[in-house]
NURO-372987 format. One record per residue (C-alpha): x, y, z. Coordinates in pm, 1 decimal. Each point is the difference from the previous one (the first is absolute). Layout:
BEGIN
R, X, Y, Z
...
This chain:
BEGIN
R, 3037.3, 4059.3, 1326.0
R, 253.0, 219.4, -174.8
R, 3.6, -7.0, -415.8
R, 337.6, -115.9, 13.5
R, -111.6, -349.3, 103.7
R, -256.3, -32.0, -289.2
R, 114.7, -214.1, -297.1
R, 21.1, 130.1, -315.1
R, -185.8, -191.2, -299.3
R, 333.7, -117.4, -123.4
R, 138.1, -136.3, 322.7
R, -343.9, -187.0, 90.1
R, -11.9, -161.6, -373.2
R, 385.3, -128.4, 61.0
R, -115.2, -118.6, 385.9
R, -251.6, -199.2, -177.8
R, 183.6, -123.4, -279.7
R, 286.3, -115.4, 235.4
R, -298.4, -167.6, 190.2
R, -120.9, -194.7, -340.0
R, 184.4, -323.9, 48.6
R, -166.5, -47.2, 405.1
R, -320.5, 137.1, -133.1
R, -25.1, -283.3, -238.5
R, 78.3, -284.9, 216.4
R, -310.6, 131.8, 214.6
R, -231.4, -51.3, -294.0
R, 147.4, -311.6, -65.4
R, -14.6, -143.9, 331.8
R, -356.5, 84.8, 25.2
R, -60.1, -231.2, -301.0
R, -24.8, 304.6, -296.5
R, 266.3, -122.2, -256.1
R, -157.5, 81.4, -308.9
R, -91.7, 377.5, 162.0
R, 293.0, 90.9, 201.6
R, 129.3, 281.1, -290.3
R, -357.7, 180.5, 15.8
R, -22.7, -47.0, 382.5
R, 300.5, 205.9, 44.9
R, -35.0, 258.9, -269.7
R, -356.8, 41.7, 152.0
R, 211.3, 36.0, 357.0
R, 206.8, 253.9, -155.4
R, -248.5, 197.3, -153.5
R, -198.1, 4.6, 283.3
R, 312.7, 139.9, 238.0
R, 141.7, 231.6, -260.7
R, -375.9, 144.7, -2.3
R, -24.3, 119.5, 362.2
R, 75.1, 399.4, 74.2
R, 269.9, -60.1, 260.4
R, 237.5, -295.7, 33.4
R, 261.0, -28.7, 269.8
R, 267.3, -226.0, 62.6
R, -21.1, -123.6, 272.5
R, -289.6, -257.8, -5.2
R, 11.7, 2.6, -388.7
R, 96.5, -370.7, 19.2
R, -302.8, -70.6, 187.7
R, -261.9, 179.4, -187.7
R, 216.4, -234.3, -326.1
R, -86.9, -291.9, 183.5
R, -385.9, 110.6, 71.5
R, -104.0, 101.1, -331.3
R, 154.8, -277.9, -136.3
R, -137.5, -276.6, 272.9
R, -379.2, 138.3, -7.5
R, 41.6, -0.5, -438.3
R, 51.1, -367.4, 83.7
R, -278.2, -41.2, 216.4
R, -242.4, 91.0, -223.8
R, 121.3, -190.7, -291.2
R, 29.7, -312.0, 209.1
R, -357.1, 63.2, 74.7
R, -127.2, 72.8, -305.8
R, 166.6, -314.8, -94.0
R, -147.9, -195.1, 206.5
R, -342.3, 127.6, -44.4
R, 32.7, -88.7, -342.6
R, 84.5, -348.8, 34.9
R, -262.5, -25.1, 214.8
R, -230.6, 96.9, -253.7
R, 142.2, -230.3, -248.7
R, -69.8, -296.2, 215.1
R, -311.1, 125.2, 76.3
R, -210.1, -274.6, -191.9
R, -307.4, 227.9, -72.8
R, 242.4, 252.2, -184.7
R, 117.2, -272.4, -196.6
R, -119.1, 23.4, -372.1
R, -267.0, -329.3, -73.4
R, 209.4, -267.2, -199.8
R, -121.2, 0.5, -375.5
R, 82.4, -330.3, -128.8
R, 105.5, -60.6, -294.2
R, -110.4, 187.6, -267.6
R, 82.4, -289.1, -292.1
R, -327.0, -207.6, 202.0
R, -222.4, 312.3, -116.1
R, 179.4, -67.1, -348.5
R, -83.5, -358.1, -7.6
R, -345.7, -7.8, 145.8
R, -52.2, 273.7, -304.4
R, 123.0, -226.5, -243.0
R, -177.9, -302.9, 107.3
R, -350.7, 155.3, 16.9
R, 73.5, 118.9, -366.0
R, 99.6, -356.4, -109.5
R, -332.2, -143.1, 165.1
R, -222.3, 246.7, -175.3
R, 149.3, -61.3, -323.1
R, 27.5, -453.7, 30.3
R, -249.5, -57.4, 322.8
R, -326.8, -47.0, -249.6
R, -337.2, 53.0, 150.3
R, 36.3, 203.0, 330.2
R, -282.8, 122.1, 203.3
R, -55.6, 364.8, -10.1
R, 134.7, 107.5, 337.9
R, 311.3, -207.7, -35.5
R, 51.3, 148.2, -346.7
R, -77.1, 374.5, 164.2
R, 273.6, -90.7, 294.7
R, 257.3, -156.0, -225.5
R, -27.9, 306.4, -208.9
R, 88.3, 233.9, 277.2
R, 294.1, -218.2, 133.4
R, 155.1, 32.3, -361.3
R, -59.2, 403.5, 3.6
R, 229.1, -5.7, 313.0
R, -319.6, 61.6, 249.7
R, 134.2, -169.3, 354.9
R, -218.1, -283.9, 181.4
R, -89.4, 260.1, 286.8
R, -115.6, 265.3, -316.9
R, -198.5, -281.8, -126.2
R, -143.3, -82.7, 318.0
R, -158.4, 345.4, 40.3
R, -141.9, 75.6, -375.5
R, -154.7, -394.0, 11.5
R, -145.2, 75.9, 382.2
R, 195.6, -385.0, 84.1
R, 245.0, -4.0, 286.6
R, 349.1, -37.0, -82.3
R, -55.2, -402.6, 115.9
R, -218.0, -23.7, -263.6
R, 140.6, 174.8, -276.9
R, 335.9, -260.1, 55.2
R, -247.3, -330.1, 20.3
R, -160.8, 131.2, -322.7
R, 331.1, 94.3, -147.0
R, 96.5, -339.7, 57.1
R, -272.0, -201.3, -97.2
R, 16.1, 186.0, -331.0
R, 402.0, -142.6, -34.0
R, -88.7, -302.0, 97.6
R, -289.4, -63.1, -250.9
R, 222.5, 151.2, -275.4
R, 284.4, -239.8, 109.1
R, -252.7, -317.3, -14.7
R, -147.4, 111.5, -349.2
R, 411.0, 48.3, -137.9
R, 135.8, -277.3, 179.3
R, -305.6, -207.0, -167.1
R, 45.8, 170.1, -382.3
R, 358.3, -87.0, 29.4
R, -59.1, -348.8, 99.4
R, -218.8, -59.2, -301.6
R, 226.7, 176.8, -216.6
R, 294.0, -232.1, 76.3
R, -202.9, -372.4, -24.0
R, -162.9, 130.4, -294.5
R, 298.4, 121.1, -159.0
């Protein structure tokens, strides 16, 4: 081909800029609203950056660039909302972390007002209220996890009886 058909850099950046408007209706059909500005500046750069640029066919190699940019986004996309669905990728839920609060609370309250307490329920009541979880417990004591929550409760439940019986005789003495 002869030099003379060759675009210069200044004609080729006003082909694509007259392009823009068709350019972006590609990237939006193919569902890229929120990307259609970087799609085509990414088109353009790409174009502008090749040694030798012609006109005829310019259109085309537009319409390319810009169509295979989209491909790969829309599959990136999708690949990523694959993965977010994916339920092993999906972060463990934590609860709520005013239970951990309140389960501190309450074993502090029971040390302090429960009275007598065996030793191990005294040892396990003292590492609920310094924020150790059930399954941390579970481990230092050698229990299972089962056990550690039947304990746990038994302990409440004992404290409840002993309060719920003070209070009684507090009231029909009174």
């Amino acid at each position: 081909m002869a030099e003379a058909s060759l675009l210069t850099s200044r004609q080729a950046w006003e082909r694509c800029v007259g392009r823009r408007e068709r350019l972006s209706g590609m990237v939006v059909r193919f569902g890229l609203d929120d990307q259609v500005d970087d799609v085509v500046h990414d088109a353009f750069v790409a174009v502008m950056a090749m040694p030798r640029l012609y006109p005829d066919g310019f259109d085309a190699l537009l319409e390319t660039v810009v169509w295979r940019r989209c491909l790969v986004l829309a599959a990136s996309e999708a690949a990523r909302r694959r993965l977010l669905r994916h339920a092993a990728l999906q972060p463990a839920p934590t609860g709520d972390h005013a239970e951990a609060v309140v389960e501190r609370v309450h074993a502090q309250w029971l040390l302090r007002h429960s009275g007598v307490l065996r030793e191990p329920d005294v040892w396990m009541l003292d590492m609920v209220s310094a924020g150790y979880r059930r399954q941390d417990i579970a481990e230092l004591s050698g229990r299972s996890l089962p056990e550690v929550d039947r304990a746990l409760r038994a302990v409440r439940r004992r404290a409840r009886d002993k309060y719920e019986v003070r209070t009684f005789h507090s009231i029909h003495v009174n």
